[in-house]
Structure formats: C-alpha cells, structure tokens
PDB file of the backbone (N, CA, C, O) and the ligand in Angstrom, with CONECT records:
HET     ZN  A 101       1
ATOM      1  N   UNK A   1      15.206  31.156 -17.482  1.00  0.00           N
ATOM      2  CA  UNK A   1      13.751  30.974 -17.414  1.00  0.00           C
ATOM      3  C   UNK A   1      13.074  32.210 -16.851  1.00  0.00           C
ATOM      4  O   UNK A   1      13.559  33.039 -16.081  1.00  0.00           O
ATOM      5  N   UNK A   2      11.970  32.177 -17.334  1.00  0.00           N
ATOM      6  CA  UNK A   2      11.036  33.882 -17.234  1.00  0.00           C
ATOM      7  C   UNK A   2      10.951  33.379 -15.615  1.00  0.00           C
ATOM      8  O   UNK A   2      11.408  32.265 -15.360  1.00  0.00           O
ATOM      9  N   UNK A   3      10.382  34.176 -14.546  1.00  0.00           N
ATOM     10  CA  UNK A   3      10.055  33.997 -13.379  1.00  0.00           C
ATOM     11  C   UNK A   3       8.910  34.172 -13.174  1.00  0.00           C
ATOM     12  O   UNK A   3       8.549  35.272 -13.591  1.00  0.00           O
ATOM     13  N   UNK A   4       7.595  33.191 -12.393  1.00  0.00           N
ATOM     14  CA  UNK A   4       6.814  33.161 -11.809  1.00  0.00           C
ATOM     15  C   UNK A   4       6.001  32.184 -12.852  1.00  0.00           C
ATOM     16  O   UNK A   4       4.965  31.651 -12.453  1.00  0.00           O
ATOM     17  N   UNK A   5       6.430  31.971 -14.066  1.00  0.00           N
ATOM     18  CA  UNK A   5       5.044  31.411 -15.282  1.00  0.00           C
ATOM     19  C   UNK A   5       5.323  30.131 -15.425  1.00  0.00           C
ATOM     20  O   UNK A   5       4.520  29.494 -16.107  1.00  0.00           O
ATOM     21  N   UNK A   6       6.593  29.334 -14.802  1.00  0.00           N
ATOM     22  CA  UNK A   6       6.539  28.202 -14.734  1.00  0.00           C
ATOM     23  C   UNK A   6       6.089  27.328 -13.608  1.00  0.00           C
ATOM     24  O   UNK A   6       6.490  27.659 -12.492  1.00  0.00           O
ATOM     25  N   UNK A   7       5.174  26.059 -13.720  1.00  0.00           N
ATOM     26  CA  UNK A   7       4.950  25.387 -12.476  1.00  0.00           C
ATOM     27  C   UNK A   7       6.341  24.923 -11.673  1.00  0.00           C
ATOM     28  O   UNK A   7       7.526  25.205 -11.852  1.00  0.00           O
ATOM     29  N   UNK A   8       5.929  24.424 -11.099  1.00  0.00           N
ATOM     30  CA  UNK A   8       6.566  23.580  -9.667  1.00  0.00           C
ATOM     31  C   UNK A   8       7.256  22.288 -10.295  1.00  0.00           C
ATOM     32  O   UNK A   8       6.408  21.398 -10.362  1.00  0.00           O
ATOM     33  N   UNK A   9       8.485  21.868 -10.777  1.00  0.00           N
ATOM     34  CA  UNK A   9       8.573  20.803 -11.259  1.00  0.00           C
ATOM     35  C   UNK A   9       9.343  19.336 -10.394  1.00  0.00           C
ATOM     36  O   UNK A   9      10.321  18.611 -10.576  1.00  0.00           O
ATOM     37  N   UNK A  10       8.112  19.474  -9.295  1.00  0.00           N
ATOM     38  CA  UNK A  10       9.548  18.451  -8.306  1.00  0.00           C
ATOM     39  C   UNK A  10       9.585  17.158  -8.309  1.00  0.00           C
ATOM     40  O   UNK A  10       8.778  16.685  -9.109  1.00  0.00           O
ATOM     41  N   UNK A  11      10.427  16.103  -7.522  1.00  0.00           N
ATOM     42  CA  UNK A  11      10.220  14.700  -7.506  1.00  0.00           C
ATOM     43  C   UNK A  11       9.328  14.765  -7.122  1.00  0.00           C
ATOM     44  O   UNK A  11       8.914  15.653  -6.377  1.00  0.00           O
ATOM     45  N   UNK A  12       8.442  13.308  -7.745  1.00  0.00           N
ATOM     46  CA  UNK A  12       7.581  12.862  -6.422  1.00  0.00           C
ATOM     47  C   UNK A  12       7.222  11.390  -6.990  1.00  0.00           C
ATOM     48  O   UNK A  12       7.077  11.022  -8.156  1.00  0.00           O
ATOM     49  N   UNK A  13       7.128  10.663  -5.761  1.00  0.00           N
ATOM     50  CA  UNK A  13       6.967   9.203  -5.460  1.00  0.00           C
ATOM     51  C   UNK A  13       5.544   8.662  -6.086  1.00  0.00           C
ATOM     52  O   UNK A  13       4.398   8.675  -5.637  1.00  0.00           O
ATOM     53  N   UNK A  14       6.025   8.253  -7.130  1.00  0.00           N
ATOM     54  CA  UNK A  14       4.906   7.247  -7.465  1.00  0.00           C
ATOM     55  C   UNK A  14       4.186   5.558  -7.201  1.00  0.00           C
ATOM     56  O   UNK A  14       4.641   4.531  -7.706  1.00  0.00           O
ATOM     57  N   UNK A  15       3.329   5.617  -6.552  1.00  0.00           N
ATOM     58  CA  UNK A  15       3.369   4.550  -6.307  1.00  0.00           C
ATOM     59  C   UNK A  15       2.036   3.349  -6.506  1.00  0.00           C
ATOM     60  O   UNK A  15       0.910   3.823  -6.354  1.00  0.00           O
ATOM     61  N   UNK A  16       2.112   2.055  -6.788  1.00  0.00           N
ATOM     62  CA  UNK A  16       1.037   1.304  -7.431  1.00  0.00           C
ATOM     63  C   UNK A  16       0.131   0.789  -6.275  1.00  0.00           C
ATOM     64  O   UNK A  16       0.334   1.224  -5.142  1.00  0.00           O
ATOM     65  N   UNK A  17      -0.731   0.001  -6.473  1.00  0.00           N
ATOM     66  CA  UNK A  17      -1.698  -0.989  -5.929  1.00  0.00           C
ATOM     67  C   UNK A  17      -1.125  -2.500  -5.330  1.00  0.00           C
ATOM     68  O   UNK A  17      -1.550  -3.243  -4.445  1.00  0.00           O
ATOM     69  N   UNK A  18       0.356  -2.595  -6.496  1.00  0.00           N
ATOM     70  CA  UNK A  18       1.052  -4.171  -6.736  1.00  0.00           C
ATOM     71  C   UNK A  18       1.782  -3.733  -5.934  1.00  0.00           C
ATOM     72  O   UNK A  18       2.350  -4.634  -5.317  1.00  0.00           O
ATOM     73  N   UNK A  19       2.119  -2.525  -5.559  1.00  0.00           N
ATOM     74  CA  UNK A  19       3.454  -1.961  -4.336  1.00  0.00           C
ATOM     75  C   UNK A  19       4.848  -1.616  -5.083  1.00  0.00           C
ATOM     76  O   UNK A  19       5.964  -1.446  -4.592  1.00  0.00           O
ATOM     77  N   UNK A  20       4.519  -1.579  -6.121  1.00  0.00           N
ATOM     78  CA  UNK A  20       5.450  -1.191  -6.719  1.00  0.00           C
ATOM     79  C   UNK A  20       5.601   0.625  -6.834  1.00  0.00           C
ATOM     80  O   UNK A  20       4.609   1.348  -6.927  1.00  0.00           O
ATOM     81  N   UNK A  21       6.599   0.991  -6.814  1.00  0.00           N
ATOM     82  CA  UNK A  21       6.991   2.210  -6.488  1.00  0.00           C
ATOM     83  C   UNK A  21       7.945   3.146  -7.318  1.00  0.00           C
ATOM     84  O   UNK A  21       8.809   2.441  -7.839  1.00  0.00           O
ATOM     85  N   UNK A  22       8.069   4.169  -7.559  1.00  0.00           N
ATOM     86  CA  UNK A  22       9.449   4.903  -8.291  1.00  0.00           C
ATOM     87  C   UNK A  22       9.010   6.542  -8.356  1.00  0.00           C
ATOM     88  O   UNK A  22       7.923   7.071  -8.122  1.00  0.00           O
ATOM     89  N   UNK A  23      10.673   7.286  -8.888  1.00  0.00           N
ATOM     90  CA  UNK A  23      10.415   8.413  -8.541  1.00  0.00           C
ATOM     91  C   UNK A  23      10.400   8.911  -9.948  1.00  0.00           C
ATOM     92  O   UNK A  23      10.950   8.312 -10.872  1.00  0.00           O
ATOM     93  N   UNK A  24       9.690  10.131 -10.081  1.00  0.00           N
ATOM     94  CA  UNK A  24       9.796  10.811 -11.305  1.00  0.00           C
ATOM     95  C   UNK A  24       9.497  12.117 -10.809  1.00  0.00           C
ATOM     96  O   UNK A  24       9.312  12.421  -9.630  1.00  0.00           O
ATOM     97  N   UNK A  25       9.460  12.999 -11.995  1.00  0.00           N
ATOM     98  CA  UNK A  25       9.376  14.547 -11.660  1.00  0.00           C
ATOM     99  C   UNK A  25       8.198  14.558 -12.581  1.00  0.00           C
ATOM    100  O   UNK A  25       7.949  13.866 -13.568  1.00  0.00           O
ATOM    101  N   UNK A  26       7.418  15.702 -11.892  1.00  0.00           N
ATOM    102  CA  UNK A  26       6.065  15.834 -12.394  1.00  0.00           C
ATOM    103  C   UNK A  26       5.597  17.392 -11.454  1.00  0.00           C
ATOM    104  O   UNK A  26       6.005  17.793 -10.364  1.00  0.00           O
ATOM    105  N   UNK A  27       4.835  17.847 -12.185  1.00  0.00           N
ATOM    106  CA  UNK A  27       4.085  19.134 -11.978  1.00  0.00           C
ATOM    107  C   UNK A  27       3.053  18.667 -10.979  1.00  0.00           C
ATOM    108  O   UNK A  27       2.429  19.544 -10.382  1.00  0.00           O
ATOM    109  N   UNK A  28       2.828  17.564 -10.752  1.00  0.00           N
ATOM    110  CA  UNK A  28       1.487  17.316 -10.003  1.00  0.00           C
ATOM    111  C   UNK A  28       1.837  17.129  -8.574  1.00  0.00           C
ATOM    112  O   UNK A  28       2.707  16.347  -8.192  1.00  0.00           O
ATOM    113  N   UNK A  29       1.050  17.953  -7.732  1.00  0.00           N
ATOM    114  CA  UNK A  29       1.360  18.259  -5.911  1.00  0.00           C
ATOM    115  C   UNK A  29       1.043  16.938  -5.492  1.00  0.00           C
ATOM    116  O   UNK A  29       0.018  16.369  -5.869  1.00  0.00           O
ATOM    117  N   UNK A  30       2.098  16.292  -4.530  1.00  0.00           N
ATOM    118  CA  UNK A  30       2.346  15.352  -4.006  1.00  0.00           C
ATOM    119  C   UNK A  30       2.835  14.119  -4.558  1.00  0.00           C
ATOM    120  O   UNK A  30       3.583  14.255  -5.526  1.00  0.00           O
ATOM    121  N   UNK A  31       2.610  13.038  -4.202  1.00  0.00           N
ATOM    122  CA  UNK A  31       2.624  11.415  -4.416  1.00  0.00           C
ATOM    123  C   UNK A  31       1.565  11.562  -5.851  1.00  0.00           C
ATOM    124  O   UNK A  31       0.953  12.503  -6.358  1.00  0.00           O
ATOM    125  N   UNK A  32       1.700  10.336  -6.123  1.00  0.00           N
ATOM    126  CA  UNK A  32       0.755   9.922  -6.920  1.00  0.00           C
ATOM    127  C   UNK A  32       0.613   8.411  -6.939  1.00  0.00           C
ATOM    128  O   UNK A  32       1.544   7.656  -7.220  1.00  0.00           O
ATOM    129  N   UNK A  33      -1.077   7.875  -6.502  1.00  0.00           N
ATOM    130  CA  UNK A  33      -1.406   6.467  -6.442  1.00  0.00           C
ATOM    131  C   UNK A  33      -2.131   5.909  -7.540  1.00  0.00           C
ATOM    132  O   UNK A  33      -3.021   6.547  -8.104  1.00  0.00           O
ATOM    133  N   UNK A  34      -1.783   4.699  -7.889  1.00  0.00           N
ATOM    134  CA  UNK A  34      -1.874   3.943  -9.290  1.00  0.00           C
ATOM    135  C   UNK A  34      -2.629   2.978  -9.088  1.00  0.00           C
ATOM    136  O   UNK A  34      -2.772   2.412  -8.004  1.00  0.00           O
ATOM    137  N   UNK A  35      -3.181   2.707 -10.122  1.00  0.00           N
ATOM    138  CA  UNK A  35      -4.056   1.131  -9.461  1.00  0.00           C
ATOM    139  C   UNK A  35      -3.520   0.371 -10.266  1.00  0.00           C
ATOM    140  O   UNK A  35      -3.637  -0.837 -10.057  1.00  0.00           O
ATOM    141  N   UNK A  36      -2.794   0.820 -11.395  1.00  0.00           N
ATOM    142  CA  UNK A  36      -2.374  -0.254 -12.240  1.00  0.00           C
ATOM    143  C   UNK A  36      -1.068   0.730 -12.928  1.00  0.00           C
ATOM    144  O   UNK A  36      -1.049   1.916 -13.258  1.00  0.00           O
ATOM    145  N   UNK A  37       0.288  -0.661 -12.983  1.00  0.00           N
ATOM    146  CA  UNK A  37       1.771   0.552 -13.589  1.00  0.00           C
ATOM    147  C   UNK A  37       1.720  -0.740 -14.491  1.00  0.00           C
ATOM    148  O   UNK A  37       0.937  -1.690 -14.452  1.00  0.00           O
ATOM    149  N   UNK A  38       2.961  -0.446 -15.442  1.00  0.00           N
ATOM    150  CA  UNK A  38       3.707  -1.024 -16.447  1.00  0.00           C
ATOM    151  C   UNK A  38       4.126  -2.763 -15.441  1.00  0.00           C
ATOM    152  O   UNK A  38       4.087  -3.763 -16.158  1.00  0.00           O
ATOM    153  N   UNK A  39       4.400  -2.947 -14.268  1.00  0.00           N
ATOM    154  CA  UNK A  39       4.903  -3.802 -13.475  1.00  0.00           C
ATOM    155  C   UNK A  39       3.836  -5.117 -13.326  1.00  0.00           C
ATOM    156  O   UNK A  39       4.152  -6.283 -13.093  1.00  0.00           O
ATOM    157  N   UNK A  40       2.376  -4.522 -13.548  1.00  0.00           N
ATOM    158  CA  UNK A  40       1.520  -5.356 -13.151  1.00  0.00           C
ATOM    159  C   UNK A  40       0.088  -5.538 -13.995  1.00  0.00           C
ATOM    160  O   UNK A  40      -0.876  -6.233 -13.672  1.00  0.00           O
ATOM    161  N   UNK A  41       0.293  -4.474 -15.485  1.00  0.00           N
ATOM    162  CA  UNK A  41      -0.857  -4.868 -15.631  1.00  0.00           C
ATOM    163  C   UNK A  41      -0.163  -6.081 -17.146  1.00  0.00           C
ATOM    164  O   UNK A  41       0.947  -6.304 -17.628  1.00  0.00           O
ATOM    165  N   UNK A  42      -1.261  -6.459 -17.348  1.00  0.00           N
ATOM    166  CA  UNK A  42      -1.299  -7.649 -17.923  1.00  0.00           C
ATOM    167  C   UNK A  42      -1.172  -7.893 -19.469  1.00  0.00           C
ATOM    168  O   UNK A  42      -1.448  -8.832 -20.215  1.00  0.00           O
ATOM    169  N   UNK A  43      -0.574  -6.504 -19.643  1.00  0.00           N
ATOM    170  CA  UNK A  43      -0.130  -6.400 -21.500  1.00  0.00           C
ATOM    171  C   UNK A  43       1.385  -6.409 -21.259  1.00  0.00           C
ATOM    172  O   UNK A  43       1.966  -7.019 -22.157  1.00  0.00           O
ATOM    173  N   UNK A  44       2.442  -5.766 -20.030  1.00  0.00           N
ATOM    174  CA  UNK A  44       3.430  -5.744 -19.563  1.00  0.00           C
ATOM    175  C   UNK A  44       3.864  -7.315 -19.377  1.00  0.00           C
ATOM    176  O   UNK A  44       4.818  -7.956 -19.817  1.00  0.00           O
ATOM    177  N   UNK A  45       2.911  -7.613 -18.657  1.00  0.00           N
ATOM    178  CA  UNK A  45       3.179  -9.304 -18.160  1.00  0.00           C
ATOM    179  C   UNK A  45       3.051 -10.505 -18.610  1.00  0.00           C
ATOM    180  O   UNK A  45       3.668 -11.568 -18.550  1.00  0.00           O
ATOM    181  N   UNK A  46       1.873  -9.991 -19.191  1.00  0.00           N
ATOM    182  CA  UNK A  46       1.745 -11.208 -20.163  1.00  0.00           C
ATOM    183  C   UNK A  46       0.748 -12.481 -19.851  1.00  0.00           C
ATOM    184  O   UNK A  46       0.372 -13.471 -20.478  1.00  0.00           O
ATOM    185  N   UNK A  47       0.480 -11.810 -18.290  1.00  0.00           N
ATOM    186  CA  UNK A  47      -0.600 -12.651 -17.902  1.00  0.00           C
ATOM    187  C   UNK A  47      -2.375 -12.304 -17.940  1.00  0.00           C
ATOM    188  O   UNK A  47      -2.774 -11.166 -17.690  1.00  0.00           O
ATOM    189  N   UNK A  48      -3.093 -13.150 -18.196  1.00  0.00           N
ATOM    190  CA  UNK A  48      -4.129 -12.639 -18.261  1.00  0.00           C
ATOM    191  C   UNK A  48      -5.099 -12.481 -17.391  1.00  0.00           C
ATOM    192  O   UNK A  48      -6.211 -12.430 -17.915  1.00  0.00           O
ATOM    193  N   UNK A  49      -5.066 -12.361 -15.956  1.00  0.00           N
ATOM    194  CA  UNK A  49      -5.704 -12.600 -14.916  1.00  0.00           C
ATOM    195  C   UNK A  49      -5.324 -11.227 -14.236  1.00  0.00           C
ATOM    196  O   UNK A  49      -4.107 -11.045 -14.223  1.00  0.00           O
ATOM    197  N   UNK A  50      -6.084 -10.204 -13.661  1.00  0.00           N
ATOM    198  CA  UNK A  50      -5.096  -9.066 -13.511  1.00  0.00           C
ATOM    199  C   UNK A  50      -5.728  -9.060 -11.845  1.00  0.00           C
ATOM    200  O   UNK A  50      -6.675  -9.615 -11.287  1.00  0.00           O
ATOM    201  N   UNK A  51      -4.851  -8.296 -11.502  1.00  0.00           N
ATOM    202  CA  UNK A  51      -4.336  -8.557  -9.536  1.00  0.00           C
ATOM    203  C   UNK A  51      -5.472  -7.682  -9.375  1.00  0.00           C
ATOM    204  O   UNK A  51      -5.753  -6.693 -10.051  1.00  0.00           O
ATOM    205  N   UNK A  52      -6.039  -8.135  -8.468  1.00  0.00           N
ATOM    206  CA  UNK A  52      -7.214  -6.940  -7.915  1.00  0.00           C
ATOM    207  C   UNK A  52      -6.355  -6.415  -6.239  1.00  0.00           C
ATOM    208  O   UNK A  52      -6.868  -6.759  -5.174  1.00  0.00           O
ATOM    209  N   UNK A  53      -5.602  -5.932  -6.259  1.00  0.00           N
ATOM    210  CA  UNK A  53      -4.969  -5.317  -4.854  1.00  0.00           C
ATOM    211  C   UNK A  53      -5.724  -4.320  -4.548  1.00  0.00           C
ATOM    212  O   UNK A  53      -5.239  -3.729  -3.584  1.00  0.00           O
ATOM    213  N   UNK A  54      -7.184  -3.605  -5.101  1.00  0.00           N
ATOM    214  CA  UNK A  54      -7.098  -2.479  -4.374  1.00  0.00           C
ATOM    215  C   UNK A  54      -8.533  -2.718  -3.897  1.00  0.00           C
ATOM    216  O   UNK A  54      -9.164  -1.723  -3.540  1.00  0.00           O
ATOM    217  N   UNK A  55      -9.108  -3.883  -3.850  1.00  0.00           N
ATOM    218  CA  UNK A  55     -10.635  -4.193  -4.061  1.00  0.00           C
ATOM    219  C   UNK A  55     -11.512  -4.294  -4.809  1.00  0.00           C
ATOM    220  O   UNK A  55     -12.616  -4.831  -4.725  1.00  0.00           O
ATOM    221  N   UNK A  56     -10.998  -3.747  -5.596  1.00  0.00           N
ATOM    222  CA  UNK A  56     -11.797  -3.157  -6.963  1.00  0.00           C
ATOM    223  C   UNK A  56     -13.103  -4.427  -7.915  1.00  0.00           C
ATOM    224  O   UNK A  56     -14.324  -4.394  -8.069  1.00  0.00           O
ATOM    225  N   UNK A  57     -12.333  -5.113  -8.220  1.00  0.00           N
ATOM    226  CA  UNK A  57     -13.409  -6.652  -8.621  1.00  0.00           C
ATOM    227  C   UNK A  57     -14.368  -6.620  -7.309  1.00  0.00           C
ATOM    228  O   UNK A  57     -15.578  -6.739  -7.504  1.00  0.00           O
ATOM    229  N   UNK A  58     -13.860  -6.455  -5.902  1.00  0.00           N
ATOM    230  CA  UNK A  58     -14.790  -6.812  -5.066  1.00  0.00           C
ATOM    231  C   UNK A  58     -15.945  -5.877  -4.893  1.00  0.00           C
ATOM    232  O   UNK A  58     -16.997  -6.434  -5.207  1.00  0.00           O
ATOM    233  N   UNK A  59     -16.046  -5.060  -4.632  1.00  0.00           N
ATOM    234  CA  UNK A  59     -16.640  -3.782  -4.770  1.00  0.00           C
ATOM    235  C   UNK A  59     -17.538  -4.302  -5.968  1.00  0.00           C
ATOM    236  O   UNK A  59     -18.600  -4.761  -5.548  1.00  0.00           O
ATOM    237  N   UNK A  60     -17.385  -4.361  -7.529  1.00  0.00           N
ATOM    238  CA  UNK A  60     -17.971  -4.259  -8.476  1.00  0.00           C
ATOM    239  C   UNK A  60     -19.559  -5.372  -8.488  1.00  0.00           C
ATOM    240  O   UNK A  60     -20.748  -5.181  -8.739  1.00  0.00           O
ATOM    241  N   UNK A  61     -18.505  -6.833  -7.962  1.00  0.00           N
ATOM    242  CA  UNK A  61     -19.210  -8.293  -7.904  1.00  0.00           C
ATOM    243  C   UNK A  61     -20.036  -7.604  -6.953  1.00  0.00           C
ATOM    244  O   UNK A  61     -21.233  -7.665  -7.236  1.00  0.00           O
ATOM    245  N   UNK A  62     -19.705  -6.850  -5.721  1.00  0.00           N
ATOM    246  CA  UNK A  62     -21.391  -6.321  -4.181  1.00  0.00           C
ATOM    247  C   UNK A  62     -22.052  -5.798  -5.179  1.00  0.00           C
ATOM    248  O   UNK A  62     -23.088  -6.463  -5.193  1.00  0.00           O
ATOM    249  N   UNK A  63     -22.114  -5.061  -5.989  1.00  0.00           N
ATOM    250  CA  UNK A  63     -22.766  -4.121  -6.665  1.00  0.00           C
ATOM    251  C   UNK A  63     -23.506  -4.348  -7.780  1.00  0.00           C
ATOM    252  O   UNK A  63     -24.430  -3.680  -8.245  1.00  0.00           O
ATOM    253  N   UNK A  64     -22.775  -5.831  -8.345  1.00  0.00           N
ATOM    254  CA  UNK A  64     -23.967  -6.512  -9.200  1.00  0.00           C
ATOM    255  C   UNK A  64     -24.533  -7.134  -8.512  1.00  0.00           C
ATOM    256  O   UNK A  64     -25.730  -6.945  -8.726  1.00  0.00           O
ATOM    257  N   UNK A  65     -24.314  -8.106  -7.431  1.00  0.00           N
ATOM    258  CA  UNK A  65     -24.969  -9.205  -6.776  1.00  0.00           C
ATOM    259  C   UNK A  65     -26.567  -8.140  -6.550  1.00  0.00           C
ATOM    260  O   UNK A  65     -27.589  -8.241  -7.228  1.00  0.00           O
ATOM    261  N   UNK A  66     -26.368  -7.366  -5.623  1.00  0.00           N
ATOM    262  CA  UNK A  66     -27.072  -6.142  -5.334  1.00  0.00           C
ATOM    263  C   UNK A  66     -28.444  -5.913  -6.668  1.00  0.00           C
ATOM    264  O   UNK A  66     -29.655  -5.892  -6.446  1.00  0.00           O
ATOM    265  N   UNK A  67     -28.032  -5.825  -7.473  1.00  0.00           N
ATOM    266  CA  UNK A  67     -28.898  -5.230  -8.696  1.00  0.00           C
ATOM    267  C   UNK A  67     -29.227  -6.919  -9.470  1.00  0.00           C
ATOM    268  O   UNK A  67     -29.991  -7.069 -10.425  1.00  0.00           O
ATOM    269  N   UNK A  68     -28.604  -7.834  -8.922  1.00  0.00           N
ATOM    270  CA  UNK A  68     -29.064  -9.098  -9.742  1.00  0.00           C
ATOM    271  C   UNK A  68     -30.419  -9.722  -8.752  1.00  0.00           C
ATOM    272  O   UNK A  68     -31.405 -10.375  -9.091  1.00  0.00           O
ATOM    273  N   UNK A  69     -30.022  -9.257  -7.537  1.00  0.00           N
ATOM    274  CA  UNK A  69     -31.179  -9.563  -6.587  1.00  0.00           C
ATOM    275  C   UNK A  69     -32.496  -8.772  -7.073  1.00  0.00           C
ATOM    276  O   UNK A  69     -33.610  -9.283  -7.184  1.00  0.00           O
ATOM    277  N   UNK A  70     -32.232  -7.713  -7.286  1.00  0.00           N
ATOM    278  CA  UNK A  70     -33.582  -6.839  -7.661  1.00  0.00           C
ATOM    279  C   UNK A  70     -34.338  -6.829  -8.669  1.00  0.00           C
ATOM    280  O   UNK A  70     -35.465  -6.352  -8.800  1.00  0.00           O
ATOM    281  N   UNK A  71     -33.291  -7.699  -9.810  1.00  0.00           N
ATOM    282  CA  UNK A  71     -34.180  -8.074 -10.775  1.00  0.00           C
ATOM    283  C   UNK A  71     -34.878  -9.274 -10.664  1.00  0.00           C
ATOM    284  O   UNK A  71     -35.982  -9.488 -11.164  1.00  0.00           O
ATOM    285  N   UNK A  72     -34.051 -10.248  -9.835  1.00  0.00           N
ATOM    286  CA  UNK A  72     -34.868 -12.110  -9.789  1.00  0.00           C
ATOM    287  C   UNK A  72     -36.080 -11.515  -8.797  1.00  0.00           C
ATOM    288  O   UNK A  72     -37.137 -12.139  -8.890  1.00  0.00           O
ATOM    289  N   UNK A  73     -36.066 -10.509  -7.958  1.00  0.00           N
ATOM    290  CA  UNK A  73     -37.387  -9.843  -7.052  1.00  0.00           C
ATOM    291  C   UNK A  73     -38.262  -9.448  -7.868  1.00  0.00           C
ATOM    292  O   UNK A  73     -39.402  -9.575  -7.422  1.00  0.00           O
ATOM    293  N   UNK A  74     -38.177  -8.903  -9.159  1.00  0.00           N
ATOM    294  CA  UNK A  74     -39.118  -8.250 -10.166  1.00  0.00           C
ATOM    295  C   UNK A  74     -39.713  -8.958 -10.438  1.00  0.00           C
ATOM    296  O   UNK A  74     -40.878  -9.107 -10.070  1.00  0.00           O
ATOM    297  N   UNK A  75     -38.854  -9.894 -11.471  1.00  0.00           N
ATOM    298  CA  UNK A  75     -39.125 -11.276 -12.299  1.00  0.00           C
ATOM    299  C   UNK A  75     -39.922 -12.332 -11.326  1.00  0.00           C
ATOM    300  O   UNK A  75     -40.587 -13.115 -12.003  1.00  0.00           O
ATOM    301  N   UNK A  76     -40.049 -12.599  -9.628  1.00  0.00           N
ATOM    302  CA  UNK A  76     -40.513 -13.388  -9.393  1.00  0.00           C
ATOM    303  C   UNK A  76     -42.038 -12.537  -8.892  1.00  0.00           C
ATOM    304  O   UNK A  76     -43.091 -13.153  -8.733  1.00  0.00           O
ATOM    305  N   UNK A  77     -41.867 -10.631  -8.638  1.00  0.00           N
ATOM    306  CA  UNK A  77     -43.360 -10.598  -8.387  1.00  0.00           C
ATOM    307  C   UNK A  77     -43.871  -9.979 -10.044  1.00  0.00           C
ATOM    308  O   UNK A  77     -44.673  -9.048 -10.111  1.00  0.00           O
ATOM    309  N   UNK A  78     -43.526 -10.367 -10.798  1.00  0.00           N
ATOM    310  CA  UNK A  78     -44.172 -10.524 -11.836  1.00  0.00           C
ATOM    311  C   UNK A  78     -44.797 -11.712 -12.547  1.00  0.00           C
ATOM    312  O   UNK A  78     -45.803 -11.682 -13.256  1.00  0.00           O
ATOM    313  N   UNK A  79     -43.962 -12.877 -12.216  1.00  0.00           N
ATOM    314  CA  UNK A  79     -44.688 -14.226 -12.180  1.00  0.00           C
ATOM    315  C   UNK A  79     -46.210 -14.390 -11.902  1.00  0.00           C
ATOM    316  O   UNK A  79     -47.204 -14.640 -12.584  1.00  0.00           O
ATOM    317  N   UNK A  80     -45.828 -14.029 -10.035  1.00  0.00           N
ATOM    318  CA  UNK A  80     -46.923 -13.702  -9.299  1.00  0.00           C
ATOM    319  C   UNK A  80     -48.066 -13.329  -9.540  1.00  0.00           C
ATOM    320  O   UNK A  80     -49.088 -13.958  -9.265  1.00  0.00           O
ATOM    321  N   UNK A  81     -47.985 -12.056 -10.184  1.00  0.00           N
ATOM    322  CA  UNK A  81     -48.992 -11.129 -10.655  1.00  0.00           C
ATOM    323  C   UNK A  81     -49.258 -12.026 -11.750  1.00  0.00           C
ATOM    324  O   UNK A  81     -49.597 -13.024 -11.114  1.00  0.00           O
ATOM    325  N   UNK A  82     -49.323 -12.298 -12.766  1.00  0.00           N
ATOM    326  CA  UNK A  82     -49.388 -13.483 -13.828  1.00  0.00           C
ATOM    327  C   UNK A  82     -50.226 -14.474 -13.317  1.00  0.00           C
ATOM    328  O   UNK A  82     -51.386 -14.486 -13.728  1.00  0.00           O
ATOM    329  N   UNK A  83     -49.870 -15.305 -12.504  1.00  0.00           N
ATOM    330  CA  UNK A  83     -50.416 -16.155 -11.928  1.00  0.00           C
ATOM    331  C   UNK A  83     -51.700 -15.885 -11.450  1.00  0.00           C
ATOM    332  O   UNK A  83     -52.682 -16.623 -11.537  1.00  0.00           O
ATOM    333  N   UNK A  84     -51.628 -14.809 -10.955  1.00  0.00           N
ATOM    334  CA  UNK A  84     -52.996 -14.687  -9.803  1.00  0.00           C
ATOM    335  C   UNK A  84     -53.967 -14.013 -11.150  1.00  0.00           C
ATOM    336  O   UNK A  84     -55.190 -14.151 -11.127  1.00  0.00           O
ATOM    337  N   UNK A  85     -53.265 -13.277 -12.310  1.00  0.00           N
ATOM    338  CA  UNK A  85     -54.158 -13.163 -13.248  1.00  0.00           C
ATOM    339  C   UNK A  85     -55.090 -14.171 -14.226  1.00  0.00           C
ATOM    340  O   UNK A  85     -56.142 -13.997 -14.840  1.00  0.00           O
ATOM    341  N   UNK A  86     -54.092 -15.417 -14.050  1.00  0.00           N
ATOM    342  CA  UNK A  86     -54.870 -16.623 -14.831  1.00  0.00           C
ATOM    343  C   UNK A  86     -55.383 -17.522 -13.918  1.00  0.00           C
ATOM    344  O   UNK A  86     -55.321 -18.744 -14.052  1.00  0.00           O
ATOM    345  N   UNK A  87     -55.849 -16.981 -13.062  1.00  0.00           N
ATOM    346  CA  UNK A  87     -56.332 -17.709 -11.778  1.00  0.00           C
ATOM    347  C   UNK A  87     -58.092 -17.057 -12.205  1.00  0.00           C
ATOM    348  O   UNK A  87     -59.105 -17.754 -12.159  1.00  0.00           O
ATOM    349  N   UNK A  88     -58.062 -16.128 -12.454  1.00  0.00           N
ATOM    350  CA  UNK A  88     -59.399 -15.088 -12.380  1.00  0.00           C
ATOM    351  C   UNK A  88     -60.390 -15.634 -13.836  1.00  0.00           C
ATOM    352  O   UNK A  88     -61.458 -15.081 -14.098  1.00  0.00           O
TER     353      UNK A  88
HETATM  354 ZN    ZN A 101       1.452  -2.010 -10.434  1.00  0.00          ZN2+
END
C-alpha cells in the first residue's frame, strides 16, 4: 500500500438505542451511535410498533402539542373577532 493516502481503518464499537452493540471496522473516528440497527427496527422484526429508546416520539408529540395549542389560540381569537363583528 502507497503511504500516507490511505485513511485510518480501525475497529470501532457500534452501538444502538435498543443496546444492542457490535464491532466493525470503519474509517469513521470513534464509536458510532444508532437510533435504529437491523436488531430493532421493525422490517428486521416484524413488529410494527417501533421502540422509542432514545425519546424521540417524545420530543416530537411536545412539539406538536406546542403548535396544536397555537392554532386552537388562533382559531378561538378569530371566532372572537367574528363575533364581536356581527355584534356591530
Ligand atoms: Zn437497535
């Protein structure tokens, strides 16, 4: 092999969200974290409900709840405004 033009090709520990873990060789510096491997997602398994281990659904559901509030706030001072217009 030529010297200096090839990367770094070492083990390194891969590891999931489900805790599942293994080693491979890869060019990429350090570990590497998964949110989803062959072990757990749900074309592998066969199940259709997929593991939220890393928060992830939770996070998403704050973040609509969040933006579902701001629209029933729109929608109700727009009522409002409506109202007080067929009042006149
Ligand atoms: Zn996994």
């Amino acid at each position: 092999m030529k010297e200096k033009i090839h990367p770094v090709y070492n083990e390194v520990r891969v590891m999931c969200a489900c805790g599942n873990n293994f080693a491979t060789r890869s060019t990429h510096k350090g570990d590497i974290h998964l949110e989803i491997c062959s072990n757990c997602h749900p074309f592998f398994t066969g199940k259709q409900k997929l593991l939220d281990t890393a928060g992830r659904v939770e996070r998403f559901r704050r973040k609509y709840a969040k933006s579902d509030a701001m629209k029933t706030d729109a929608a109700a001072k727009a009522t409002a405004k409506e109202a007080a217009g067929a009042k006149k």
